[in-house]
Residue frames as a rotation matrix with the C-alpha (Angstrom) as fourth column:
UNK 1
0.590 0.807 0.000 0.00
0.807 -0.590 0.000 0.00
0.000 0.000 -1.000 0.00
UNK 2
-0.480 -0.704 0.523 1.90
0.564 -0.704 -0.431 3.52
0.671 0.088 0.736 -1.08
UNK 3
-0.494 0.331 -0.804 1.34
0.722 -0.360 -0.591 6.62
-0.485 -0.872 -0.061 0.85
UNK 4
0.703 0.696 0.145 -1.35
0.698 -0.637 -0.329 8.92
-0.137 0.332 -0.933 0.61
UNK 5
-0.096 -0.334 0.938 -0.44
0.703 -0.689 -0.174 12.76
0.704 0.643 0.301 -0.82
UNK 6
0.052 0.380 -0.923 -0.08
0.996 0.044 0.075 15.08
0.069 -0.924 -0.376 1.68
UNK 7
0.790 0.612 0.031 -0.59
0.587 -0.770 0.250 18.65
0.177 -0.179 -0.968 1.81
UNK 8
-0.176 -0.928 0.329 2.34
0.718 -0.350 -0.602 20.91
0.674 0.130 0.727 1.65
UNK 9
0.476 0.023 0.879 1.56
-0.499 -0.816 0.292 23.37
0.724 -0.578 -0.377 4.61
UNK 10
-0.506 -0.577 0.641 3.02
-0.756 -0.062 -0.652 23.87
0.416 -0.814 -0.405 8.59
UNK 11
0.089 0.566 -0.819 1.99
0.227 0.789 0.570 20.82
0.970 -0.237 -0.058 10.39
UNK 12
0.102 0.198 0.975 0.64
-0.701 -0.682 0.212 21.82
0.706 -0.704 0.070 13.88
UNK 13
0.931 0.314 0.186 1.31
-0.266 0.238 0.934 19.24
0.249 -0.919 0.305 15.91
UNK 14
0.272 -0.962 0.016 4.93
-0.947 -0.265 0.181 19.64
-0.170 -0.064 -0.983 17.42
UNK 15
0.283 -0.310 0.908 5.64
-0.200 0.906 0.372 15.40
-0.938 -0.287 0.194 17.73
UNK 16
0.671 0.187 0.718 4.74
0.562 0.504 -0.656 15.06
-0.484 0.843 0.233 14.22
UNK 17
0.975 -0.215 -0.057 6.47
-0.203 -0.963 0.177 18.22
-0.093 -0.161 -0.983 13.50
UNK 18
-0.051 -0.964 0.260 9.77
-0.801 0.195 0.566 17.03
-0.597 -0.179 -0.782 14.80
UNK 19
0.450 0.257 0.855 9.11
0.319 0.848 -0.423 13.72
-0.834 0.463 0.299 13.19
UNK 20
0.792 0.310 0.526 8.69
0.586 -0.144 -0.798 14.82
-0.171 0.940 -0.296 9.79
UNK 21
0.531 -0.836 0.139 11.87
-0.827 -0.547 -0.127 17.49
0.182 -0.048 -0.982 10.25
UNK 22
-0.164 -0.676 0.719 14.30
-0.443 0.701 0.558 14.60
-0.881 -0.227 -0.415 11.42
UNK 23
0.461 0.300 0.835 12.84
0.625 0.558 -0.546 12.57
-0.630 0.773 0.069 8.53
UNK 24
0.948 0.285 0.142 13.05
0.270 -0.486 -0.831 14.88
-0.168 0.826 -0.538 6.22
UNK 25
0.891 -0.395 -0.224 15.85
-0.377 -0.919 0.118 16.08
-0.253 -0.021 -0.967 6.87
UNK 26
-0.140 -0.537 0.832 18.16
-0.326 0.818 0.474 13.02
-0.935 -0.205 -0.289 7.15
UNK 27
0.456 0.281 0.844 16.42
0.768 0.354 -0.533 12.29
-0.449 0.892 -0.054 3.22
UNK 28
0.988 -0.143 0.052 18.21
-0.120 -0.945 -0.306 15.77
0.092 0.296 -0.951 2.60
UNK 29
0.451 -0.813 0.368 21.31
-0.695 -0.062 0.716 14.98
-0.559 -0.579 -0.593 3.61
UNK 30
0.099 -0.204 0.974 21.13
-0.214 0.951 0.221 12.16
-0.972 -0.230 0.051 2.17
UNK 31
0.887 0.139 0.440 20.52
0.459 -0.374 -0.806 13.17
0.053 0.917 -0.396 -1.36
UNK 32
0.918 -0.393 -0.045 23.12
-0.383 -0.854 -0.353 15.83
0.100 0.341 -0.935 -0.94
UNK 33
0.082 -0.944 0.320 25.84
-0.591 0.212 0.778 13.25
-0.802 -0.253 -0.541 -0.26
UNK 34
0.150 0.144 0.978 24.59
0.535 0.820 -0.203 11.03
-0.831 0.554 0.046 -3.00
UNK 35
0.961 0.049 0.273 24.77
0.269 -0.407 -0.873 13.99
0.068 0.912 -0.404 -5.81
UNK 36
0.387 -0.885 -0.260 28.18
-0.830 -0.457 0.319 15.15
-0.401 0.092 -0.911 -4.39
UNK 37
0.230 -0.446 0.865 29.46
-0.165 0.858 0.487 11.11
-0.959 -0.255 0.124 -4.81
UNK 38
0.274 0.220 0.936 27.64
0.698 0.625 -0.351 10.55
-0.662 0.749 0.018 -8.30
UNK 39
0.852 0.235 0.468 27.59
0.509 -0.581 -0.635 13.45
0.123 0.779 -0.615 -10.08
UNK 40
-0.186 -0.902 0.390 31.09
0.952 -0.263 -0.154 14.81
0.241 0.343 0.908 -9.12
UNK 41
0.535 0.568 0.626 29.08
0.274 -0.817 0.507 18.13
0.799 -0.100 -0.593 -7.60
UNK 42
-0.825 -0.536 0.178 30.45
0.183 -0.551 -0.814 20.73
0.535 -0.639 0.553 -5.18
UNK 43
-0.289 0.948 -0.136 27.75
0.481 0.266 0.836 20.37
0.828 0.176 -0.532 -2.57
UNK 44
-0.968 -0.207 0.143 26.98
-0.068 -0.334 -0.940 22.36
0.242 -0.920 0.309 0.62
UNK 45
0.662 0.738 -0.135 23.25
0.437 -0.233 0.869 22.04
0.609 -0.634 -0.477 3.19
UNK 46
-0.994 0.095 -0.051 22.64
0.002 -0.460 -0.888 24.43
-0.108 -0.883 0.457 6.16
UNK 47
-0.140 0.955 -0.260 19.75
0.422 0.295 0.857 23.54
0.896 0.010 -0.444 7.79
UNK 48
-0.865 0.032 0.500 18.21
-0.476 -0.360 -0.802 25.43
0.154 -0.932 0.327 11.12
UNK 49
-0.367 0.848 -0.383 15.77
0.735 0.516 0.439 23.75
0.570 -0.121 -0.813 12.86
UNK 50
0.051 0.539 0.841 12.86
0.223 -0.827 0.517 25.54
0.974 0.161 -0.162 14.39
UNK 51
0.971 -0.226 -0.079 14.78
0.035 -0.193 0.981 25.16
-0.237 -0.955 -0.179 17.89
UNK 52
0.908 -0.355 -0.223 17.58
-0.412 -0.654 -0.634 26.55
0.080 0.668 -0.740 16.06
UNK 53
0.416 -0.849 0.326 20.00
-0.515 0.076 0.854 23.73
-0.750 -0.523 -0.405 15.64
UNK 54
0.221 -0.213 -0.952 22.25
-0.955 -0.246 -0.167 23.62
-0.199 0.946 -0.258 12.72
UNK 55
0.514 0.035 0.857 22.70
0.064 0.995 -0.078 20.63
-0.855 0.095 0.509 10.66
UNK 56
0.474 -0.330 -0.816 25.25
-0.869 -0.323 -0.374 21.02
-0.140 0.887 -0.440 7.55
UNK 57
0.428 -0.422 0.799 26.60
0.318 0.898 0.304 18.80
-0.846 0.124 0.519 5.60
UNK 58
0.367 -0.629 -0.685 29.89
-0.774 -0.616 0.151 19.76
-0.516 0.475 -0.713 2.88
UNK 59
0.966 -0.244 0.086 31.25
0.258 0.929 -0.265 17.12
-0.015 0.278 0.961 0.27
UNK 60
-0.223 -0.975 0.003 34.45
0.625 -0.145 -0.767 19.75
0.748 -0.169 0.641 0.93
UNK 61
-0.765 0.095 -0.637 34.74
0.625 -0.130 -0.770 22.27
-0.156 -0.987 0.041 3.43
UNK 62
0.165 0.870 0.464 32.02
0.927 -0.297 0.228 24.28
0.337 0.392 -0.856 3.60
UNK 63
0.595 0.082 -0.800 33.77
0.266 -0.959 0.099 27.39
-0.759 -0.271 -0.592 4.30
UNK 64
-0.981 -0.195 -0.011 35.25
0.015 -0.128 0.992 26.92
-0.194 0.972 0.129 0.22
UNK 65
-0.398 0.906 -0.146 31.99
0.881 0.332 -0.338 26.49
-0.258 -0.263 -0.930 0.07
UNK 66
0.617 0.608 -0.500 30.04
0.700 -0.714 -0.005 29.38
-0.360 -0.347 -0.866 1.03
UNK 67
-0.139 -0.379 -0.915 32.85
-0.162 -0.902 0.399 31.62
-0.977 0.204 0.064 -0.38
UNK 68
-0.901 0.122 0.416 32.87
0.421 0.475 0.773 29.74
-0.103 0.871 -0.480 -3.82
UNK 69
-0.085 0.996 0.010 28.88
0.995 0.085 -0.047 30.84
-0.048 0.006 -0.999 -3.16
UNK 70
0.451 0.219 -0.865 29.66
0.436 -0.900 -0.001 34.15
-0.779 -0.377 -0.502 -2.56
UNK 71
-0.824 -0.536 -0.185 32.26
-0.049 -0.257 0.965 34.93
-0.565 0.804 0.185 -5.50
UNK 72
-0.688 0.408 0.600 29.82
0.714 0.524 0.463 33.20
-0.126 0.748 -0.652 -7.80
UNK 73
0.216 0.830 -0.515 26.99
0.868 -0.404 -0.288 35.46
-0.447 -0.385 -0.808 -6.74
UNK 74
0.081 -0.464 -0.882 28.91
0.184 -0.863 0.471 38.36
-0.980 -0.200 0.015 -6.46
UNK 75
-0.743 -0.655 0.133 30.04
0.078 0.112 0.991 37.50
-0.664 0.747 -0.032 -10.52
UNK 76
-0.301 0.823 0.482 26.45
0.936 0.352 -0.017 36.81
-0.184 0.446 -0.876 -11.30
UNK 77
0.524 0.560 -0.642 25.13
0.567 -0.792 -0.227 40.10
-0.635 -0.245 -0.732 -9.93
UNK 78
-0.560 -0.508 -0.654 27.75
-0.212 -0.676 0.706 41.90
-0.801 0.534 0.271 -11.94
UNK 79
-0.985 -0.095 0.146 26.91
0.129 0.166 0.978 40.51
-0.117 0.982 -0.152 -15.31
UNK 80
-0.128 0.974 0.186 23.06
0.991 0.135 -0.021 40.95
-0.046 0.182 -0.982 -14.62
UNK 81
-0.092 -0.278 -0.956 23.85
0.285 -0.928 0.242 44.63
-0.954 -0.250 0.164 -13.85
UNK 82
-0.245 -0.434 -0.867 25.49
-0.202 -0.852 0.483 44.94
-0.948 0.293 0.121 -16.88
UNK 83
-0.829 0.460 0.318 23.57
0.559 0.650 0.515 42.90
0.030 0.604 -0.796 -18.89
UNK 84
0.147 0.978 0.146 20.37
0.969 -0.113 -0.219 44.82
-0.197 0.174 -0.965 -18.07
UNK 85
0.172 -0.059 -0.983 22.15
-0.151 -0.988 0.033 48.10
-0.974 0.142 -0.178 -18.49
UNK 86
-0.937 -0.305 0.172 23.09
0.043 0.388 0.921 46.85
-0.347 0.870 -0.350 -21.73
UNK 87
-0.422 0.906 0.006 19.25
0.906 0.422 -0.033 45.96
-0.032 -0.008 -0.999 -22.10
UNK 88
0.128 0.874 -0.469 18.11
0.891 -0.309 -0.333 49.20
-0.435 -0.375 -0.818 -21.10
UNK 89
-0.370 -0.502 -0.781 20.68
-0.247 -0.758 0.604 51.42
-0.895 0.417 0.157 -23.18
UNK 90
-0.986 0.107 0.130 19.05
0.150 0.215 0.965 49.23
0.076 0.971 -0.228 -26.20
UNK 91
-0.371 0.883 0.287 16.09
0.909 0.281 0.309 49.44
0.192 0.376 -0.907 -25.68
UNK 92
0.211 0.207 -0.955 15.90
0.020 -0.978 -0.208 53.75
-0.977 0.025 -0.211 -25.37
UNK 93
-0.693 -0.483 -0.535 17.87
-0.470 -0.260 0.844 53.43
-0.547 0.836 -0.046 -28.42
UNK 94
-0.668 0.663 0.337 15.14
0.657 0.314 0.685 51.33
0.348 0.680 -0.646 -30.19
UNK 95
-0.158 0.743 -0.650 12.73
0.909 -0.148 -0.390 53.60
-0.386 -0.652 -0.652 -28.54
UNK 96
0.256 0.200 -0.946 14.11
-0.310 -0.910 -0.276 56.77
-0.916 0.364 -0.170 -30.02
UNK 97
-0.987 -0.141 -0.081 14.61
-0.107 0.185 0.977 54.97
-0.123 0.972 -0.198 -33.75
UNK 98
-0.138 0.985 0.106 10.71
0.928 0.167 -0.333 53.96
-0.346 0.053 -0.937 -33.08
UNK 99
0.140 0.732 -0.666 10.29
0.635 -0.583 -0.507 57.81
-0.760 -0.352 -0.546 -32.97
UNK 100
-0.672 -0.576 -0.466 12.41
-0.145 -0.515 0.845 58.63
-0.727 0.635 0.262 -35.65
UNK 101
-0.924 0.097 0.370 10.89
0.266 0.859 0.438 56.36
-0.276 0.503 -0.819 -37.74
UNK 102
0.083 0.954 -0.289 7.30
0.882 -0.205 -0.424 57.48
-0.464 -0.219 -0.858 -36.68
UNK 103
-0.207 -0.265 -0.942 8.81
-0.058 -0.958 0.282 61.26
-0.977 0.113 0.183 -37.38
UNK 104
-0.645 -0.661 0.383 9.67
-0.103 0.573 0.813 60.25
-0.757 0.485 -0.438 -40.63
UNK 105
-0.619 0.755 0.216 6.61
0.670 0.364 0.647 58.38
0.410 0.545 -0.731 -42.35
UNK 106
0.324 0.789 -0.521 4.38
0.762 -0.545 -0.351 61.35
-0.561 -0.283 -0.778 -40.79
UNK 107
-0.145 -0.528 -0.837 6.55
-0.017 -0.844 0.536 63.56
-0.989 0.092 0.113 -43.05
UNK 108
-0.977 -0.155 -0.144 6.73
-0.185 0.291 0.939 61.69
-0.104 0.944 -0.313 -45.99
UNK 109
-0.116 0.986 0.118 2.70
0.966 0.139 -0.216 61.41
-0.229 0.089 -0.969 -45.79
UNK 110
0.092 0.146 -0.985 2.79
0.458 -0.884 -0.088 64.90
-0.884 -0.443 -0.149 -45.62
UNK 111
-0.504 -0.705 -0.499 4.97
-0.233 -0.445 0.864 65.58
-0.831 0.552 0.060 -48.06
UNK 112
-0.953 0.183 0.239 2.95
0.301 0.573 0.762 63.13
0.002 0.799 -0.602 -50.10
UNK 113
-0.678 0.616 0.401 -0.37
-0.296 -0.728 0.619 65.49
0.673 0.301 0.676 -49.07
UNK 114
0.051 0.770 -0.636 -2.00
0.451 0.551 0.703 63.27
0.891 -0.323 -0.319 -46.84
UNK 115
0.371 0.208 -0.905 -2.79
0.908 0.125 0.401 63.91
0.197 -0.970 -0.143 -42.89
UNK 116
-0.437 -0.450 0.779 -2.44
0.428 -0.866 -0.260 67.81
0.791 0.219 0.571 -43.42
UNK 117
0.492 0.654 0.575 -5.05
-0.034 -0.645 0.763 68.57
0.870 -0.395 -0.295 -40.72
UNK 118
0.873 -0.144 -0.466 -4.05
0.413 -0.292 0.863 70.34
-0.261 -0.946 -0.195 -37.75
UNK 119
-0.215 -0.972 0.100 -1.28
0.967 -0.197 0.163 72.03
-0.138 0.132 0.982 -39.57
UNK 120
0.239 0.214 -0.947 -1.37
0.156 -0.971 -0.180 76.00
-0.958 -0.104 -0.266 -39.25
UNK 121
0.985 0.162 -0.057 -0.85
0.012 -0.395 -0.918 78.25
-0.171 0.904 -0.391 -42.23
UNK 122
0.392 -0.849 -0.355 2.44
-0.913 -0.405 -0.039 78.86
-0.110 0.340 -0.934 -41.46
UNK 123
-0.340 -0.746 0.573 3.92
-0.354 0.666 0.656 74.71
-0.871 0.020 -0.491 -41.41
UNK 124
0.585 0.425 0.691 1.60
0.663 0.239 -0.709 74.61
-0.466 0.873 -0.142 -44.89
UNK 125
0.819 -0.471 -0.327 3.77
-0.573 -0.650 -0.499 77.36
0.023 0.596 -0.803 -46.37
UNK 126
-0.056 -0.949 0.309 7.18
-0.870 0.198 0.451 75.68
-0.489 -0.243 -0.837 -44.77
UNK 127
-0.106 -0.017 0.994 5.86
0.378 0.924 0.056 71.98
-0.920 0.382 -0.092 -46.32
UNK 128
0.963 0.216 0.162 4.98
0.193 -0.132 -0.972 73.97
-0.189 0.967 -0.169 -49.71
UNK 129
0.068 -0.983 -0.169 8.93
-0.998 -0.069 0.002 75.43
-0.014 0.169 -0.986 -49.58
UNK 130
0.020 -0.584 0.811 10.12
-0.558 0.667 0.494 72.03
-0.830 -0.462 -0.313 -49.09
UNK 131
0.482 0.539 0.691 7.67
0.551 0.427 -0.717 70.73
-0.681 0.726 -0.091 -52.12
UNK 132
0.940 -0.087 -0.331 9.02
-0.305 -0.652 -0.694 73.65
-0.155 0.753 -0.639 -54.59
UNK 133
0.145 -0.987 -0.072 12.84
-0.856 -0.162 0.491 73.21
-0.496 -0.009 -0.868 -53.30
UNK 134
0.080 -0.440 0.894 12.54
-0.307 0.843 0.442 69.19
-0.949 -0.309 -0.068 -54.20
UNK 135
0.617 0.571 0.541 10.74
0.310 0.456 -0.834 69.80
-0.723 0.683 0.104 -56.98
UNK 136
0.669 -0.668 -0.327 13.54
-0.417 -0.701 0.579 71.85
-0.616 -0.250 -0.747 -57.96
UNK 137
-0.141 -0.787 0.601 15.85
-0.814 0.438 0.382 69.68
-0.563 -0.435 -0.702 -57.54
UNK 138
0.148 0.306 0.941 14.25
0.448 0.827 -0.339 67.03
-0.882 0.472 -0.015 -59.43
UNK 139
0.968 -0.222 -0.115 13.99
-0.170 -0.244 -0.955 69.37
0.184 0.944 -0.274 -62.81
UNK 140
0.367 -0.909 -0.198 17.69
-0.921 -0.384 0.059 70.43
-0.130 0.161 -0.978 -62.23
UNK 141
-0.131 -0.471 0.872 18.28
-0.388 0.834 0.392 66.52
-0.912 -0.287 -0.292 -62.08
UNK 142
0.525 0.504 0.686 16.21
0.665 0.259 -0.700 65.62
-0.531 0.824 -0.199 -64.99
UNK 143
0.995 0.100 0.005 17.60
0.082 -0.792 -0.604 68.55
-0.056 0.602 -0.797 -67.06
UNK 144
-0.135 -0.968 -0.211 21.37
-0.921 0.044 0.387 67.37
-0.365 0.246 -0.898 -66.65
UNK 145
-0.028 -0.261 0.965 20.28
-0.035 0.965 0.260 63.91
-0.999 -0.027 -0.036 -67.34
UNK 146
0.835 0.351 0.424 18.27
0.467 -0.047 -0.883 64.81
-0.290 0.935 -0.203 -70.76
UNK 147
0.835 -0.269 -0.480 21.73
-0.464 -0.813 -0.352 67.00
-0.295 0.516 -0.804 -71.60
UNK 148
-0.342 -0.869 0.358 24.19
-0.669 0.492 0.557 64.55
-0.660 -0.049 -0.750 -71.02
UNK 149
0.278 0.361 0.890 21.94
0.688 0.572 -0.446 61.96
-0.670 0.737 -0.090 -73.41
UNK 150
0.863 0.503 0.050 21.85
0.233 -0.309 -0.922 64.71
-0.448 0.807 -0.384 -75.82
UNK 151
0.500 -0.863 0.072 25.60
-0.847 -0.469 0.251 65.35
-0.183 -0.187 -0.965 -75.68
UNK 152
-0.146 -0.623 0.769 26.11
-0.311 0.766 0.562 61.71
-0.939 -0.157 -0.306 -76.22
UNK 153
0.551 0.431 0.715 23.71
0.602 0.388 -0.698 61.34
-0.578 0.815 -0.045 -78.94
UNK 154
0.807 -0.400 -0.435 25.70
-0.572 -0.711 -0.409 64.67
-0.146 0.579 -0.802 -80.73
UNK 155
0.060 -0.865 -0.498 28.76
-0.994 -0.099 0.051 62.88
-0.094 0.492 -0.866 -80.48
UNK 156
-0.283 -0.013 0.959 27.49
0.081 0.996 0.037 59.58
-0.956 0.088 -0.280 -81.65
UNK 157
0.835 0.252 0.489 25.86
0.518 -0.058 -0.854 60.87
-0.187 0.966 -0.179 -84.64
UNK 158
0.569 -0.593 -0.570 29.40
-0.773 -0.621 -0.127 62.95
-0.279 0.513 -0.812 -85.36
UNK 159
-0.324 -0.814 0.481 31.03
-0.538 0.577 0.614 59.60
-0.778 -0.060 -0.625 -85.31
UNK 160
0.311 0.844 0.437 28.12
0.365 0.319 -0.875 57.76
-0.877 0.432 -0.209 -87.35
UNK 161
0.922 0.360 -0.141 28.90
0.100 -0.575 -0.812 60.79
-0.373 0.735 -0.566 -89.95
UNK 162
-0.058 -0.986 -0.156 32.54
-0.904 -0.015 0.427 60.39
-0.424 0.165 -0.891 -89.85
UNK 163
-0.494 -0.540 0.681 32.18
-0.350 0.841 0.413 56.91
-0.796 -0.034 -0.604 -90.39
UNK 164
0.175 0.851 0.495 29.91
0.442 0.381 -0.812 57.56
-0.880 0.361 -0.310 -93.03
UNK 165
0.681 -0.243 -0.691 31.86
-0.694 -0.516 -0.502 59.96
-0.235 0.821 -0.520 -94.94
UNK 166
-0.141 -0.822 0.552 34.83
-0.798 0.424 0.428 57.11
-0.586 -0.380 -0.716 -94.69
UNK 167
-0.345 0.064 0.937 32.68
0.340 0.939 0.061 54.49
-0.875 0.339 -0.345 -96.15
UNK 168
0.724 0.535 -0.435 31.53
0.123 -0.721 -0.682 56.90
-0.678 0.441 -0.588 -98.71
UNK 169
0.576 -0.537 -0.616 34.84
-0.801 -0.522 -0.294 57.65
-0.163 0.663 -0.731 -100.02
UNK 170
-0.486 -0.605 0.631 36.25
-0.574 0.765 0.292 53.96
-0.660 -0.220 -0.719 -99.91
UNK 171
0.013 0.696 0.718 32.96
0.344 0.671 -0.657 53.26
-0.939 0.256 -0.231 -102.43
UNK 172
0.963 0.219 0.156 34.03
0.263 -0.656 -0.707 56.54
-0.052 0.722 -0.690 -104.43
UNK 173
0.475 -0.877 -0.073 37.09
0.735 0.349 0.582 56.52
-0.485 -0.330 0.810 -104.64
UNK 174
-0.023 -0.026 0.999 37.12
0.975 -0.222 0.016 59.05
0.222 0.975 0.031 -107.57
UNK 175
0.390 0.515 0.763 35.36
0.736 -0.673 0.079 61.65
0.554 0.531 -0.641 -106.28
Protein backbone atom coordinates (compact mmCIF):
# COMPACT_ATOMS: atom_id res chain seq x y z
CA UNK A 1 0.00 0.00 0.00
CA UNK A 2 1.90 3.52 -1.08
CA UNK A 3 1.34 6.62 0.85
CA UNK A 4 -1.35 8.92 0.61
CA UNK A 5 -0.44 12.76 -0.82
CA UNK A 6 -0.08 15.08 1.68
CA UNK A 7 -0.59 18.65 1.81
CA UNK A 8 2.34 20.91 1.65
CA UNK A 9 1.56 23.37 4.61
CA UNK A 10 3.02 23.87 8.59
CA UNK A 11 1.99 20.82 10.39
CA UNK A 12 0.64 21.82 13.88
CA UNK A 13 1.31 19.24 15.91
CA UNK A 14 4.93 19.64 17.42
CA UNK A 15 5.64 15.40 17.73
CA UNK A 16 4.74 15.06 14.22
CA UNK A 17 6.47 18.22 13.50
CA UNK A 18 9.77 17.03 14.80
CA UNK A 19 9.11 13.72 13.19
CA UNK A 20 8.69 14.82 9.79
CA UNK A 21 11.87 17.49 10.25
CA UNK A 22 14.30 14.60 11.42
CA UNK A 23 12.84 12.57 8.53
CA UNK A 24 13.05 14.88 6.22
CA UNK A 25 15.85 16.08 6.87
CA UNK A 26 18.16 13.02 7.15
CA UNK A 27 16.42 12.29 3.22
CA UNK A 28 18.21 15.77 2.60
CA UNK A 29 21.31 14.98 3.61
CA UNK A 30 21.13 12.16 2.17
CA UNK A 31 20.52 13.17 -1.36
CA UNK A 32 23.12 15.83 -0.94
CA UNK A 33 25.84 13.25 -0.26
CA UNK A 34 24.59 11.03 -3.00
CA UNK A 35 24.77 13.99 -5.81
CA UNK A 36 28.18 15.15 -4.39
CA UNK A 37 29.46 11.11 -4.81
CA UNK A 38 27.64 10.55 -8.30
CA UNK A 39 27.59 13.45 -10.08
CA UNK A 40 31.09 14.81 -9.12
CA UNK A 41 29.08 18.13 -7.60
CA UNK A 42 30.45 20.73 -5.18
CA UNK A 43 27.75 20.37 -2.57
CA UNK A 44 26.98 22.36 0.62
CA UNK A 45 23.25 22.04 3.19
CA UNK A 46 22.64 24.43 6.16
CA UNK A 47 19.75 23.54 7.79
CA UNK A 48 18.21 25.43 11.12
CA UNK A 49 15.77 23.75 12.86
CA UNK A 50 12.86 25.54 14.39
CA UNK A 51 14.78 25.16 17.89
CA UNK A 52 17.58 26.55 16.06
CA UNK A 53 20.00 23.73 15.64
CA UNK A 54 22.25 23.62 12.72
CA UNK A 55 22.70 20.63 10.66
CA UNK A 56 25.25 21.02 7.55
CA UNK A 57 26.60 18.80 5.60
CA UNK A 58 29.89 19.76 2.88
CA UNK A 59 31.25 17.12 0.27
CA UNK A 60 34.45 19.75 0.93
CA UNK A 61 34.74 22.27 3.43
CA UNK A 62 32.02 24.28 3.60
CA UNK A 63 33.77 27.39 4.30
CA UNK A 64 35.25 26.92 0.22
CA UNK A 65 31.99 26.49 0.07
CA UNK A 66 30.04 29.38 1.03
CA UNK A 67 32.85 31.62 -0.38
CA UNK A 68 32.87 29.74 -3.82
CA UNK A 69 28.88 30.84 -3.16
CA UNK A 70 29.66 34.15 -2.56
CA UNK A 71 32.26 34.93 -5.50
CA UNK A 72 29.82 33.20 -7.80
CA UNK A 73 26.99 35.46 -6.74
CA UNK A 74 28.91 38.36 -6.46
CA UNK A 75 30.04 37.50 -10.52
CA UNK A 76 26.45 36.81 -11.30
CA UNK A 77 25.13 40.10 -9.93
CA UNK A 78 27.75 41.90 -11.94
CA UNK A 79 26.91 40.51 -15.31
CA UNK A 80 23.06 40.95 -14.62
CA UNK A 81 23.85 44.63 -13.85
CA UNK A 82 25.49 44.94 -16.88
CA UNK A 83 23.57 42.90 -18.89
CA UNK A 84 20.37 44.82 -18.07
CA UNK A 85 22.15 48.10 -18.49
CA UNK A 86 23.09 46.85 -21.73
CA UNK A 87 19.25 45.96 -22.10
CA UNK A 88 18.11 49.20 -21.10
CA UNK A 89 20.68 51.42 -23.18
CA UNK A 90 19.05 49.23 -26.20
CA UNK A 91 16.09 49.44 -25.68
CA UNK A 92 15.90 53.75 -25.37
CA UNK A 93 17.87 53.43 -28.42
CA UNK A 94 15.14 51.33 -30.19
CA UNK A 95 12.73 53.60 -28.54
CA UNK A 96 14.11 56.77 -30.02
CA UNK A 97 14.61 54.97 -33.75
CA UNK A 98 10.71 53.96 -33.08
CA UNK A 99 10.29 57.81 -32.97
CA UNK A 100 12.41 58.63 -35.65
CA UNK A 101 10.89 56.36 -37.74
CA UNK A 102 7.30 57.48 -36.68
CA UNK A 103 8.81 61.26 -37.38
CA UNK A 104 9.67 60.25 -40.63
CA UNK A 105 6.61 58.38 -42.35
CA UNK A 106 4.38 61.35 -40.79
CA UNK A 107 6.55 63.56 -43.05
CA UNK A 108 6.73 61.69 -45.99
CA UNK A 109 2.70 61.41 -45.79
CA UNK A 110 2.79 64.90 -45.62
CA UNK A 111 4.97 65.58 -48.06
CA UNK A 112 2.95 63.13 -50.10
CA UNK A 113 -0.37 65.49 -49.07
CA UNK A 114 -2.00 63.27 -46.84
CA UNK A 115 -2.79 63.91 -42.89
CA UNK A 116 -2.44 67.81 -43.42
CA UNK A 117 -5.05 68.57 -40.72
CA UNK A 118 -4.05 70.34 -37.75
CA UNK A 119 -1.28 72.03 -39.57
CA UNK A 120 -1.37 76.00 -39.25
CA UNK A 121 -0.85 78.25 -42.23
CA UNK A 122 2.44 78.86 -41.46
CA UNK A 123 3.92 74.71 -41.41
CA UNK A 124 1.60 74.61 -44.89
CA UNK A 125 3.77 77.36 -46.37
CA UNK A 126 7.18 75.68 -44.77
CA UNK A 127 5.86 71.98 -46.32
CA UNK A 128 4.98 73.97 -49.71
CA UNK A 129 8.93 75.43 -49.58
CA UNK A 130 10.12 72.03 -49.09
CA UNK A 131 7.67 70.73 -52.12
CA UNK A 132 9.02 73.65 -54.59
CA UNK A 133 12.84 73.21 -53.30
CA UNK A 134 12.54 69.19 -54.20
CA UNK A 135 10.74 69.80 -56.98
CA UNK A 136 13.54 71.85 -57.96
CA UNK A 137 15.85 69.68 -57.54
CA UNK A 138 14.25 67.03 -59.43
CA UNK A 139 13.99 69.37 -62.81
CA UNK A 140 17.69 70.43 -62.23
CA UNK A 141 18.28 66.52 -62.08
CA UNK A 142 16.21 65.62 -64.99
CA UNK A 143 17.60 68.55 -67.06
CA UNK A 144 21.37 67.37 -66.65
CA UNK A 145 20.28 63.91 -67.34
CA UNK A 146 18.27 64.81 -70.76
CA UNK A 147 21.73 67.00 -71.60
CA UNK A 148 24.19 64.55 -71.02
CA UNK A 149 21.94 61.96 -73.41
CA UNK A 150 21.85 64.71 -75.82
CA UNK A 151 25.60 65.35 -75.68
CA UNK A 152 26.11 61.71 -76.22
CA UNK A 153 23.71 61.34 -78.94
CA UNK A 154 25.70 64.67 -80.73
CA UNK A 155 28.76 62.88 -80.48
CA UNK A 156 27.49 59.58 -81.65
CA UNK A 157 25.86 60.87 -84.64
CA UNK A 158 29.40 62.95 -85.36
CA UNK A 159 31.03 59.60 -85.31
CA UNK A 160 28.12 57.76 -87.35
CA UNK A 161 28.90 60.79 -89.95
CA UNK A 162 32.54 60.39 -89.85
CA UNK A 163 32.18 56.91 -90.39
CA UNK A 164 29.91 57.56 -93.03
CA UNK A 165 31.86 59.96 -94.94
CA UNK A 166 34.83 57.11 -94.69
CA UNK A 167 32.68 54.49 -96.15
CA UNK A 168 31.53 56.90 -98.71
CA UNK A 169 34.84 57.65 -100.02
CA UNK A 170 36.25 53.96 -99.91
CA UNK A 171 32.96 53.26 -102.43
CA UNK A 172 34.03 56.54 -104.43
CA UNK A 173 37.09 56.52 -104.64
CA UNK A 174 37.12 59.05 -107.57
CA UNK A 175 35.36 61.65 -106.28
Amino acid sequence: MGRGKIAIKRIDNLTSRQVTFSKRRNGLLKKAKELAILCDAEVGVIIFSSTNKLYEFSSTSMKLAIQRYNRTKAENSQLVNSSMSDVKLWQMEVSILKQQLQNLHQAHRQLMGEELYGLGVEDLQTLENQLEISLQGIRNKKEEILTNEIQELTRKGCLIHQENIQLYKKCHPSS
